[in-house]
C-alpha angles and dihedrals in degrees: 000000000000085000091055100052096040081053098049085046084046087051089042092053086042103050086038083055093044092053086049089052100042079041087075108033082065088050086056097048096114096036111113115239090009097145107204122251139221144181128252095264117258099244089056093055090058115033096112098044089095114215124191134172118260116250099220095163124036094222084071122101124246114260150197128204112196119187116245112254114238118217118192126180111211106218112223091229116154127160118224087270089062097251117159105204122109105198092200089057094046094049093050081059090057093051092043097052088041086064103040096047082058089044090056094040092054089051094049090052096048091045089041090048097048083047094049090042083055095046085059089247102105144081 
């Protein structure tokens, strides 16, 4: 269970860098020949930190978790002074991380609450 909780606090740093980075990609939305910036996607980061569920009976059946693949589709937009920032995709970033840092937090509080409930501290 230690893996899942180091990956949702690895998610959590991720999505807090990429709101820096889209941060100030808004704040140069106006500065001629500012090209915008991204983050590695997350998925990429970590395709290769294997995570597999936990056979805790062995009447369960063997499984495999992939992580989803993200595909993003860079629009060519460029104003006449050359920059490179599309608010409306920016913006579609914010809300996106917004959902998936709750995302991450509600699953942190479920996993943290069955492992408090096994523990014998939970009601």
């Amino acid at each position: 269970m230690a893996d899942l909780f180091a990956l949702a606090e690895q998610r959590l740093e991720w999505i807090d860098q990429r709101q820096r980075v889209v941060a100030q990609n808004i704040a140069n939305v106006d500065t001629p020949d500012f090209q915008a910036r991204d983050l590695t996607p997350f998925d990429q980061l970590v395709r290769n930190q294997p995570v597999a569920p936990a056979l805790t009976n062995p009447l369960h059946m063997a499984g495999r978790v992939e992580l989803a693949s993200l595909k993003r589709e860079t629009p060519a937009e460029r104003s006449p002074d050359g920059n490179g920032v599309g608010l409306e995709g920016q913006l579609t970033k914010v809300a996106q991380d917004e959902t998936n840092a709750a995302l991450v937090g509600n699953l942190w509080k479920s996993y943290m609450g069955m492992y408090m409930t096994a523990l014998g501290h939970g009601g």
